[in-house]
C-alpha positions as CSV (number, residue, x, y, z in Angstrom):
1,X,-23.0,21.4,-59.2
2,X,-23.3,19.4,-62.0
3,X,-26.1,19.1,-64.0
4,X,-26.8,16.6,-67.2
5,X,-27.8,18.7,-70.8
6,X,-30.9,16.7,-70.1
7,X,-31.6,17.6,-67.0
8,X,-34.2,20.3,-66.1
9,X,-32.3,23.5,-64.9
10,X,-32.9,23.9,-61.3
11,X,-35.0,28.0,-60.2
12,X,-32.4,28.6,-58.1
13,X,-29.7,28.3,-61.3
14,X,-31.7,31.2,-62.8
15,X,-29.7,33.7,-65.0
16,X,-30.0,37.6,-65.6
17,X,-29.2,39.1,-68.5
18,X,-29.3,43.1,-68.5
19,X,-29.2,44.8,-72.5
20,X,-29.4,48.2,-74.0
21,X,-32.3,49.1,-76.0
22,X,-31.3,48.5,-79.3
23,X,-33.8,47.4,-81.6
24,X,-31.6,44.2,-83.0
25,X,-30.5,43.1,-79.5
26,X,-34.7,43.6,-78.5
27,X,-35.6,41.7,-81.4
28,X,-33.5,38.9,-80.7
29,X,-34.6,38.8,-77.1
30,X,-38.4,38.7,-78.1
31,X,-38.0,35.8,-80.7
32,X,-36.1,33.5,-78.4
33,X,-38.2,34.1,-75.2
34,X,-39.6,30.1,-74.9
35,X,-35.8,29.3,-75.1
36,X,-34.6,31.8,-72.4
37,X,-37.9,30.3,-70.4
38,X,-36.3,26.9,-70.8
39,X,-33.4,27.6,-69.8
40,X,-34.0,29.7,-67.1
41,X,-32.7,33.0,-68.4
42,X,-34.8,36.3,-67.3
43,X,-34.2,38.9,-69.3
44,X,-33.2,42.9,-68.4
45,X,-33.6,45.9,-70.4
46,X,-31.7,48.6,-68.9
47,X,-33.9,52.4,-68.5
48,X,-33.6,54.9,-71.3
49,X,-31.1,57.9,-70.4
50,X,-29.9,55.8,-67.1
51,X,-26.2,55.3,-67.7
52,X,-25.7,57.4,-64.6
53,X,-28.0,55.6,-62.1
54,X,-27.6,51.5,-63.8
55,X,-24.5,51.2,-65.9
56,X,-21.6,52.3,-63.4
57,X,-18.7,50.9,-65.7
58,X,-19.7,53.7,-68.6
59,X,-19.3,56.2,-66.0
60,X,-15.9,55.5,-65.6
61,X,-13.0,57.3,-67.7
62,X,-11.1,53.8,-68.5
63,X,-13.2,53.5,-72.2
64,X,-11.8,56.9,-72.6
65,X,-8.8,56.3,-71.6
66,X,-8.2,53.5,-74.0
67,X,-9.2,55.0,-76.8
68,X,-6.9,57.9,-76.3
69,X,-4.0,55.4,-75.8
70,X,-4.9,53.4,-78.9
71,X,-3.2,56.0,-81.1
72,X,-0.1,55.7,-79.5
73,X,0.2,51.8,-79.4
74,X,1.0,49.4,-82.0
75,X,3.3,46.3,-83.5
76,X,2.2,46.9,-86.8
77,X,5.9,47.1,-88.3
78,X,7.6,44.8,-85.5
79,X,7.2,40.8,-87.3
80,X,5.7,38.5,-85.4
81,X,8.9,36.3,-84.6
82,X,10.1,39.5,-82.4
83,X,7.0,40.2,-80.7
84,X,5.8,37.2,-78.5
85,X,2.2,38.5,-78.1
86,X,2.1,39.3,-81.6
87,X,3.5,35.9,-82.8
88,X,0.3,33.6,-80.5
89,X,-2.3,36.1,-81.9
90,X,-0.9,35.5,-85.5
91,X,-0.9,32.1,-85.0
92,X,-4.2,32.0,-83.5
93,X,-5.9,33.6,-87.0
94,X,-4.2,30.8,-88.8
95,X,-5.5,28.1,-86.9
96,X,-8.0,25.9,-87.3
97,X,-10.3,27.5,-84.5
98,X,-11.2,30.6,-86.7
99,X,-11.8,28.6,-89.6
100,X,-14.3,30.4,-91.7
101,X,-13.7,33.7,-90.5
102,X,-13.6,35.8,-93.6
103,X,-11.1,39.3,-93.1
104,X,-9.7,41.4,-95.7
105,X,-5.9,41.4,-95.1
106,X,-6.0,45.0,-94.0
107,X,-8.7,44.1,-90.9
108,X,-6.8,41.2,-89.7
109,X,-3.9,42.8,-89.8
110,X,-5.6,45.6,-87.5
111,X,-7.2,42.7,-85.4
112,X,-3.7,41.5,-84.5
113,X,-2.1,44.4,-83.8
114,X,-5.1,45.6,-82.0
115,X,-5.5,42.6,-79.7
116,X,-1.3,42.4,-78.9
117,X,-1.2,45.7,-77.4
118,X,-4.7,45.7,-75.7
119,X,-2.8,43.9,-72.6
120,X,-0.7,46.5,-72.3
121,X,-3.5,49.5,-72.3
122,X,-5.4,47.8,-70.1
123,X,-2.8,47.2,-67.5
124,X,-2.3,51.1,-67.6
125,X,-5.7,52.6,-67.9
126,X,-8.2,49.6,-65.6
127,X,-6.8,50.7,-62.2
128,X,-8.7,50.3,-59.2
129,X,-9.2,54.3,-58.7
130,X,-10.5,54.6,-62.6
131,X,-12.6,51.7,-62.1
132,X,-14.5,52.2,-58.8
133,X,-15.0,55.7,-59.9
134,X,-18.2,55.5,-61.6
135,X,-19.8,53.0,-58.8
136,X,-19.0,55.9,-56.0
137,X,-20.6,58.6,-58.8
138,X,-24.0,56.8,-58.7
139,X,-23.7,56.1,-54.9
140,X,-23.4,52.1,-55.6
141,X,-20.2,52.1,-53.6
142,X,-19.4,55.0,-51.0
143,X,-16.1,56.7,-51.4
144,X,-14.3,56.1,-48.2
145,X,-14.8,52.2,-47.8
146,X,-15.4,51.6,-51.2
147,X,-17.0,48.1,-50.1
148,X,-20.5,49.6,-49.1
149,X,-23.5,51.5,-51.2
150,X,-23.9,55.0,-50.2
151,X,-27.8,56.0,-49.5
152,X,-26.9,59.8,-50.2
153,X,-24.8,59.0,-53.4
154,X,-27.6,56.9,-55.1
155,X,-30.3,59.8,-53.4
156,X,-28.1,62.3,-55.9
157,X,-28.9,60.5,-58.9
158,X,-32.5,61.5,-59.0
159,X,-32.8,64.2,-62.1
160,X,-35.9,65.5,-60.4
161,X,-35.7,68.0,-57.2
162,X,-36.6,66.0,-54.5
163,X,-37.7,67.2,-51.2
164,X,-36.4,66.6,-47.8
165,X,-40.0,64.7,-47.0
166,X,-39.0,63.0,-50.2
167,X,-35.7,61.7,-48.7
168,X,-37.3,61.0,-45.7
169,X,-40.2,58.8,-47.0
170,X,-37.3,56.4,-48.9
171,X,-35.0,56.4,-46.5
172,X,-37.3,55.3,-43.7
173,X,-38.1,52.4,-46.7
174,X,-34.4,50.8,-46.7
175,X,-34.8,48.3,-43.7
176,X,-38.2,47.4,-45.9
177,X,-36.3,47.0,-49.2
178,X,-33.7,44.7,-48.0
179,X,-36.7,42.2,-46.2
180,X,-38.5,42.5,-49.6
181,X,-35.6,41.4,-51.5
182,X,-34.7,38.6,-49.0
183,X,-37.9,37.4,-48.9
184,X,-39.1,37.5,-52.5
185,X,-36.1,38.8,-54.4
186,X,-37.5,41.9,-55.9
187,X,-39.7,44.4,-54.0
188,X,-43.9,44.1,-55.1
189,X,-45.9,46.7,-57.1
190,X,-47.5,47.9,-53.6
191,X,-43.7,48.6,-52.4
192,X,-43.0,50.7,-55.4
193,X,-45.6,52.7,-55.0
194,X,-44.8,53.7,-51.8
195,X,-41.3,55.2,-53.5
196,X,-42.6,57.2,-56.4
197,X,-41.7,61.3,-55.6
198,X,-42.3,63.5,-57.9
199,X,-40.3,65.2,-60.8
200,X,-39.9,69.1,-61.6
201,X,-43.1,69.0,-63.9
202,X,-45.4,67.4,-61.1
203,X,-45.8,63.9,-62.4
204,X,-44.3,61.0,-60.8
205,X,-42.1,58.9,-61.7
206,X,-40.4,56.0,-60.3
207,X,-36.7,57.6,-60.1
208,X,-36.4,57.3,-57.1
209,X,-32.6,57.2,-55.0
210,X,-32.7,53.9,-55.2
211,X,-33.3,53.3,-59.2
212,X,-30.7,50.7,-59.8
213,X,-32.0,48.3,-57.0
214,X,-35.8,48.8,-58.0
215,X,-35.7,49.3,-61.5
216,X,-33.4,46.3,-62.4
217,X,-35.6,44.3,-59.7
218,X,-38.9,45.6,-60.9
219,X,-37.7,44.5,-64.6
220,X,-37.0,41.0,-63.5
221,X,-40.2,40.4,-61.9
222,X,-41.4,42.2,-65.0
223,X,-39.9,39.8,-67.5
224,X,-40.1,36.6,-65.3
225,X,-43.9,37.2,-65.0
226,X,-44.1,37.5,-69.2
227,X,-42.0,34.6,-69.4
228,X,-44.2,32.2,-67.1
């Protein structure tokens, strides 16, 4: 669709931006909030310690991967009028569109030969196994279709010791969930409570099998509520 720059952003064209807890990328967040209200960007800050359950892509080996193959790549001593890739990227930090960017010879040297052989990496270390491999840890894709979430995978991620009438009570909740989220696109406070079990140390806590569905929801409402 679009949409004039002075045209009022529609609800429905609504963005959602999930961040780390870093203090700078927190700070800049907080002092641009009437901005991101304008525009109609909500804002996500991901849990503490929940790589495992909310940020699949970490949990797979392909970051490792890469930087163990770094090492072993370069085109540092091939010239640029040998090496295609090399030769665009070279010409690209002489161009006027990075005009102003200030490196030492040394780091844009490293920048070139880092970017050329980054194709090549990639193409060996981002294949589908590697990649799908943290969404079936944390259960957001089951292992044999690899097309559906799998209850019992997301269920494992719960660092407490759940009970059986634990798994019960939120699995009798998914035909809920899914109205919920149809309905009013994240699941109320009265919902939630209704899926807090308790940890090893007898307090509850909302990690609950399904974290990544109601903690990412729950923080949009959160932050769309602030925001309004």
């Amino acid at each position: 669709m679009d949409v004039s720059t002075l045209s009022e952003i529609p609800a429905e064209d609504t963005a959602v931006v999930s961040c780390d807890g870093d203090i700078p990328q927190l700070k800049a967040m907080l002092e641009e909030l009437d901005l991101y209200e304008e525009h109609k960007i909500v804002f996500n800050k991901l849990n503490p310690a929940a790589s495992a359950v909310e940020q699949a892509a970490d949990k797979c080996p392909v970051f490792k991967e890469i930087k163990r193959e770094l090492p072993t790549h370069t085109v540092r001593d091939i010239p640029p009028e040998e090496c295609p890739m090399k030769r665009k990227i070279h010409q690209g930090f002489k161009s006027d569109k990075l005009f102003g960017l200030k490196l030492s010879h040394t780091r844009e040297h490293a920048c070139i030969d880092l970017i050329s052989v980054m194709p090549d990496i990639l193409t060996k270390c981002c294949t589908p196994d590697k990649l799908q491999s943290g969404f079936i840890k944390n259960g957001m894709l089951d292992a044999k279709s690899r097309t559906f979430p799998s209850f019992n995978g997301m269920f494992s991620t719960c660092k407490g010791n759940p009970t059986i009438e634990d798994y019960d009570k939120i699995h009798g909740l998914i035909g809920d969930l899914v109205l919920q989220y149809d309905q009013h696109g994240h699941a109320d406070d009265d919902f939630l409570a209704a899926c807090h079990i308790k940890a090893e140390n007898g307090e509850e806590a909302l990690r609950a099998p399904m974290t990544t569905f109601f903690r990412r929801n729950y923080s949009h409402h959160r932050c769309g509520g602030l925001m309004q």
